[in-house]
N, C-alpha and C positions, 0 to 999 in steps of 0.2 A: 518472572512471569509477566509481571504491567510493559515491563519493556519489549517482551518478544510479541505482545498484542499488540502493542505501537507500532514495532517495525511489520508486524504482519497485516495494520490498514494504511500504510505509510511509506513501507521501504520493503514490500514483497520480492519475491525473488527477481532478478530482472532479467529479460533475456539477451542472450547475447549470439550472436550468430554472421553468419557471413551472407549479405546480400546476393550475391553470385548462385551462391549454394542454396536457399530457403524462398528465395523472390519467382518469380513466372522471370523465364531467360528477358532478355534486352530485346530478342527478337522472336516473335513464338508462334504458332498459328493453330487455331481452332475450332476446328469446323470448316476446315477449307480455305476461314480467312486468315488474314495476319497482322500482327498486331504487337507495338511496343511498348516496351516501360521505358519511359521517362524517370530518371532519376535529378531529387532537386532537395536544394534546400532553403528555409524559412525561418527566418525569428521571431518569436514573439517580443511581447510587451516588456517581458523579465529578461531578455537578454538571451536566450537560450538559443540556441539553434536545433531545430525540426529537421531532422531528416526525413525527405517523404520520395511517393512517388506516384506516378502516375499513369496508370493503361491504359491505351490509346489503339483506333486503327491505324491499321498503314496500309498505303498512305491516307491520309486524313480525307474525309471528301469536303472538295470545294467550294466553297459560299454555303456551306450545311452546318452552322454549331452544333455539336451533340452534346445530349445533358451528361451528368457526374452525380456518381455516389458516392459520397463519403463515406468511408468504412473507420469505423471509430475502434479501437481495439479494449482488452478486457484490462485489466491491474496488472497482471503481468502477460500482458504480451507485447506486438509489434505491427511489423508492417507484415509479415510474414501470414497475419493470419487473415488478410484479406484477397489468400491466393482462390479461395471457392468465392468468392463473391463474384472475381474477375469472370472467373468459367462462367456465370450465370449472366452477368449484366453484360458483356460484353458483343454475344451474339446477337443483340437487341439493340445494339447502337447507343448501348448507353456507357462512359467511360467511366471508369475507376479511379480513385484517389483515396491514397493512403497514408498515415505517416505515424513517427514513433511518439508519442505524446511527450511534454516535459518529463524526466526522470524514469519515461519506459523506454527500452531498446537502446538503438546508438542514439537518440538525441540527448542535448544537456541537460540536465535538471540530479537532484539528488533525491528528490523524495516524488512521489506522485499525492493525490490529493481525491482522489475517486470523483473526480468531474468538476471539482472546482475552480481549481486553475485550466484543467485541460479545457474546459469551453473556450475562454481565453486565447488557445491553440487553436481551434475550430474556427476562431472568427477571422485568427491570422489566412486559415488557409481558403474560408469562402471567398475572405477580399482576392484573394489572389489570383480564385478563379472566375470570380466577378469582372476582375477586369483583361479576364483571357476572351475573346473574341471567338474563338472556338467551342467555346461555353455557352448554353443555353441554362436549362434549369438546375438546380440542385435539390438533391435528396438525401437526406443521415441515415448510416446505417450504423447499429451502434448495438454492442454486446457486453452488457454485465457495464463496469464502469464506462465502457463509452457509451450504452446505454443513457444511462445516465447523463452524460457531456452532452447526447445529443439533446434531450431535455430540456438542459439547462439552456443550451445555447440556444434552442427554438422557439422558447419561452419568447427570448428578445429578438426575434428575426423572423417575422411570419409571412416573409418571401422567397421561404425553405420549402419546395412543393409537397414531400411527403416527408417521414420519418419509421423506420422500423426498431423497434425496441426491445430487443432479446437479452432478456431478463435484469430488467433496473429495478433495483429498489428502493422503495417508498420515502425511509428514512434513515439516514448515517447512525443515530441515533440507535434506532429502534433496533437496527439491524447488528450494530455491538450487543445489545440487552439479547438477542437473540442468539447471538453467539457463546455467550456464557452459558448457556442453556447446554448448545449443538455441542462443544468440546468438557461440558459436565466437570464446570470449572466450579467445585461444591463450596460456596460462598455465602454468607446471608446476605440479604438481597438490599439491606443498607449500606449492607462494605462494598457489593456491586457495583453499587450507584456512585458510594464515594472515588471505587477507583475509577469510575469511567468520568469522572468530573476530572479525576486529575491527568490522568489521559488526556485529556480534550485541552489542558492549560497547557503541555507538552507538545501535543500537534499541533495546536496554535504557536507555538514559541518555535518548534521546527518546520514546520512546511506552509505556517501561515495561514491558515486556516483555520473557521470553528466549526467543530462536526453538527453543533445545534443548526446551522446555519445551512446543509445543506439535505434538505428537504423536498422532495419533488411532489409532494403535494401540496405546496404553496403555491408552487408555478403550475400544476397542470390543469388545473380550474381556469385557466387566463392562457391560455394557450390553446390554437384552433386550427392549427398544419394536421393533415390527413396522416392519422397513426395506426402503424400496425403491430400491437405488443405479442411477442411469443414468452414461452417459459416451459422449463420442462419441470413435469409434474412432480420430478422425484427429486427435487433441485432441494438439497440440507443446506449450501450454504447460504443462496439468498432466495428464500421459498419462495410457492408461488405467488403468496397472497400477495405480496409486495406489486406484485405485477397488477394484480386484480383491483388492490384499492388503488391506484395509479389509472387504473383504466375507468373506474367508476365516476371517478371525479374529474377526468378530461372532456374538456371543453368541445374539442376540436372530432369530424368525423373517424373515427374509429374502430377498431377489430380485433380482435384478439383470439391466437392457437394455442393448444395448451398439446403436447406431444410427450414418449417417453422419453427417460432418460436423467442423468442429472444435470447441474451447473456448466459440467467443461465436457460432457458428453459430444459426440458428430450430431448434426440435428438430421433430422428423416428428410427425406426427399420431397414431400411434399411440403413441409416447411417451405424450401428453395422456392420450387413453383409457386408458391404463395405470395412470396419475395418476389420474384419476378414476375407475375402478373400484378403485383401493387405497383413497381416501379415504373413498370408500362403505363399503367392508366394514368400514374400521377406527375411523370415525365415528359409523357407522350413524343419520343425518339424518332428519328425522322424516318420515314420510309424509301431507305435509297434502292434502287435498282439492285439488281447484280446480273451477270453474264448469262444467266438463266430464266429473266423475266420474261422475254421473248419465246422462248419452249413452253413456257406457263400455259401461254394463253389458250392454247388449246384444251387445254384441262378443265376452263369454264365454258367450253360449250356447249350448249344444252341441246347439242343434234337435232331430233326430231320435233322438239319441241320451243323452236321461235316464236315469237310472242308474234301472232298476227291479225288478219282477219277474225271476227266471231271470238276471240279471247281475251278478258280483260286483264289486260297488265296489272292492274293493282294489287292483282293477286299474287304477281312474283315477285312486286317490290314487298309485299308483307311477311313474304315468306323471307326473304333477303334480310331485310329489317329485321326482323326476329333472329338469325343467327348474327349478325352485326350485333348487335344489340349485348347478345351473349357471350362473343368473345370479345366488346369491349367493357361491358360492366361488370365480368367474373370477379372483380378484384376491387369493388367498392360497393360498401352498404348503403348505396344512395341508391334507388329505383326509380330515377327521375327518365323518360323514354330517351332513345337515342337522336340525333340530331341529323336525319339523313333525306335528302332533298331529291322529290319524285322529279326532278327536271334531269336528272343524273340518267346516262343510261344503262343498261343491268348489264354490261362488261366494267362499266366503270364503277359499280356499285359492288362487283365480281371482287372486280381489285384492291376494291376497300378490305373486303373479307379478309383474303386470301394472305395476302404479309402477315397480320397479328395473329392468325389462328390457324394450328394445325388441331387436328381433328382423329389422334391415335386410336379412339372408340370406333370410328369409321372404319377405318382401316383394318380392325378386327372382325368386323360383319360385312368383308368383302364380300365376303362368297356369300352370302345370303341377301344381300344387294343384287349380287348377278340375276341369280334365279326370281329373287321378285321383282325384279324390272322386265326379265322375258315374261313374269305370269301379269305384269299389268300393262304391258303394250300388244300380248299376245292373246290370251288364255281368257282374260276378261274382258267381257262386254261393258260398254260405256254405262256408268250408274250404277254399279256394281264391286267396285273395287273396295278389298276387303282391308280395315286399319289394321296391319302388322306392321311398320316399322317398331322395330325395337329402340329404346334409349337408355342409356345409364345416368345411373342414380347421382344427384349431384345435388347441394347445399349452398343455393347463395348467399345464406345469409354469415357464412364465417369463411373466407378466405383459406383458411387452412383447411377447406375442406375437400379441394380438389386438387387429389391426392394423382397423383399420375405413376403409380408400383405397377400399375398393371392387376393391383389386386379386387379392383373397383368389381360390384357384384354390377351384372345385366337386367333389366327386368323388362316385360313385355308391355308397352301401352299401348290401349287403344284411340289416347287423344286425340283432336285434333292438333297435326303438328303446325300449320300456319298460325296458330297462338302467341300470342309474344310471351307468356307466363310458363308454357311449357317448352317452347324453345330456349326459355334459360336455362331449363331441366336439365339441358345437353350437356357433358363434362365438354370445356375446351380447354386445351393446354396452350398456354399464351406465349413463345420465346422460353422453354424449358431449357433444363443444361444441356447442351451440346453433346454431353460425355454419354447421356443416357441412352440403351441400346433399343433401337423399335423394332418390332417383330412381324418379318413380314409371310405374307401367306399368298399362297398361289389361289387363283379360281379355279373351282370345280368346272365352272360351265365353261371354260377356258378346255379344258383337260376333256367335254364330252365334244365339241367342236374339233377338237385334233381327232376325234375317233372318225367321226364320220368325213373330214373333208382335210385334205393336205393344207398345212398354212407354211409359208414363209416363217421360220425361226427371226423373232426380232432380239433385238438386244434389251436383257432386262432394264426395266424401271428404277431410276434412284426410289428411295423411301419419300421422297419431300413430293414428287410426282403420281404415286402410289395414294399418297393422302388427297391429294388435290384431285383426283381422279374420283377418290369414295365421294367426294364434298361435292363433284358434278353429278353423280347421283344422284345422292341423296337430292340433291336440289330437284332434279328432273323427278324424283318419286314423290318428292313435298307437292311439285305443281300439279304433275298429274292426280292426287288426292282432292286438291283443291277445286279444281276443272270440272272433276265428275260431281265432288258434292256440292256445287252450282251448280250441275245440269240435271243435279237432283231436286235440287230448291224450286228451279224454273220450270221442271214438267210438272 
């Protein structure tokens, strides 16, 4: 029995699989782009050799470093399961790095250590991409024992820009005493203690290591990298609390999701996006072009309404500001204002927006956008225009809470929207997975125009020009809002 408990935090099952068949292919493309794995290998300290790897665009863009997420893996697993991370970080210009830790998958090692030696690993592999020139920042992603690794290693390295921590826990220790419980291993709680004492002189005698010794809340009070812990609620083997006293005593800015499911469950979708709007704001990925930036720009035109004569500009830079603002800060508990300079002009303020944020809520109140744009250029007299835009409900304060299912409720406000407090209101979805399906819908007031007047058939709209289209709206019905309740002020 003491022995299958050793080999079970020690020498877990290990996976074994064929790169070829389990990895994202050599050559792959998603979302249009395309993009390789690099396959390499690393030694540590101990002699062992890492196999790892690395996703990458192709081809690379020139004189541009792009950041990396380490994906840390769990006790048993590999490289294998940093294939959904790829899907998510990689649309967003941010590259992936993976590898088998000592004693998991094909790398060397005979025992694992649940993040003791593996940090170890971790520091082999930032040096490595410390001195890749194609490298800009680095971020830990880490689940269950690599959790943990990320931790540990961040503790000593607070040149790590963010860390995500999907369910680490607290203590080696505590987390054995916890498991005698979970597998109702009916024991008195003296013999318990004894056998986990002798345990502990045995994993020390084989994998070098003392479990008193690996404790993450010794290090997370002294440690101050931007962390985002998840866990899922129904998790028996390393609960949630573990996450919770981990999070309470961290030093450093922090967030924490709490979702269903157990330990080795898929995690929700929103999770992901939470993922990827933390790595965004803490990597900050470069914003290259693509073959489509040039079609864009007509998407920010606010037609009738150029900022001119008799209209104060300040108004559109605040309205600007305030969605800037919200699809840059969705993804940090910090409410410190955005950094955006009124000498810029509103095409180039445009273009700030428009790369980090697409705007799915938008795109669903198409057709009610139509019609209140004809009843507020048409229908209403100046000083009169009635507060209907609609916005969905959204929670800045926890990262996990903007959820992109599609199942998000609507609700009516009559604020004002040139607010910067209620323009965070707004859901945005920042660089989501690629894989997710958006739902497009025709205009109404599109369909009463073909009654009355013959149009030229165009060729339908991508989804990405669809969004950018509701976002030059909405912009054009923020200002006009604005306009009239200063020509309210003023008579």
């Amino acid at each position: 029995m003491i022995d299958q408990f050793i080999n079970f935090v020690i020498r877990p099952p290990r996976a074994e699989y064929n790169p070829d068949q389990y990895l994202w292919e050599r050559d792959f493309t998603l979302a249009g782009r395309t993009y390789k794995r690099e396959d390499l290998e690393l030694r540590n300290a101990r002699g062992h050799t890492l196999l790892c790897s690395h996703y990458l665009p192709s081809p690379l863009p020139e004189d541009t470093p792009l950041p990396c997420v380490i994906y840390c893996h769990g006790n048993s697993g590999c490289r294998a399961d940093a294939n959904e991370a790829a899907v998510i970080l990689l649309p967003s210009y941010i590259t992936v790095f993976t590898l088998d830790f000592s004693g998991s998958g094909l790398s060397d090692g005979d025992y694992v250590s649940l993040g003791w030696h593996e940090r170890d690993d971790l520091k082999v592999v930032v040096s490595y991409l410390r001195n890749n020139k194609q490298i800009s920042r680095i971020g830990l992603w880490g689940r269950s024992m690599g959790a943990v690794t990320s931790l540990l290693y961040g503790a000593g390295d607070p040149s790590i820009a963010g860390m995500v921590l999907d369910s680490a826990f607290s203590s080696l220790y505590d987390l054995m005493m916890e498991l005698v419980d979970v597998y109702k291993i009916r024991l008195p709680k003296f013999t318990v203690k004894m056998a986990v004492q002798y345990m502990r002189r045995v994993i020390e005698r084989r994998a070098k290591f003392d479990i008193m010794d690996l404790n993450c809340l010794q290090v997370a009070p002294k440690t101050y990298i931007p962390a985002l812990f998840g866990h899922a609620s129904d998790d028996k083997f390393i609960q949630p609390h573990h996450s919770e006293l981990i999070f309470k005593s961290y030093a450093g800015d922090k967030n924490i999701i709490k979702f269903d499911g157990d330990h080795n469950s898929s995690r929700p979708q929103f999770y992901y996006d939470s993922v990827s709007i933390f790595f965004y704001n803490v990597l900050h990925p470069p914003q290259i072009s693509t073959a489509h930036s040039s079609k864009l720009e007509k998407y920010y035109d606010l037609g009738d309404l150029k900022v001119g004569a008799g209209m104060d500009e300040s108004l559109l830079y605040e309205i600007i500001t305030g969605l800037h603002s919200a699809g840059t800060d969705a993804g940090c508990s910090s409410s410190a204002p955005p950094n955006i300079s009124t000498t810029k002009s509103v095409g180039e303020l445009l273009s700030e927006i428009a790369p980090v944020t697409t705007v799915e809520s938008m795109v669903k109140e198409n057709n009610s956008l139509n019609s209140l744009e004809t009843s507020y250029l048409q229908d209403k007299p100046n000083g009169q225009i009635e507060e209907c835009c609609s916005y969905t409900s959204s929670n800045r304060e926890s990262w996990g809470r903007c959820s992109s299912l599609g199942g998000s409720d609507e609700e009516e406000s009559s604020a004002d929207c040139a607010a910067a407090d209620n323009c965070h209101q707004r859901t945005l979805e920042v660089f989501a997975t690629p894989l997710r399906k958006m739902e497009q819908k025709s205009s109404d007031s599109a369909k009463d125009e073909k009654k009355k007047t013959m149009i030229v058939p165009k060729k339908p709209k991508s989804e990405k020009f669809e969004k950018l289209e509701a976002l030059s709206k909405r912009l054009r019905l923020c200002f006009l809002k604005r306009v009239n309740q200063q020509r309210r002020r003023s008579s």
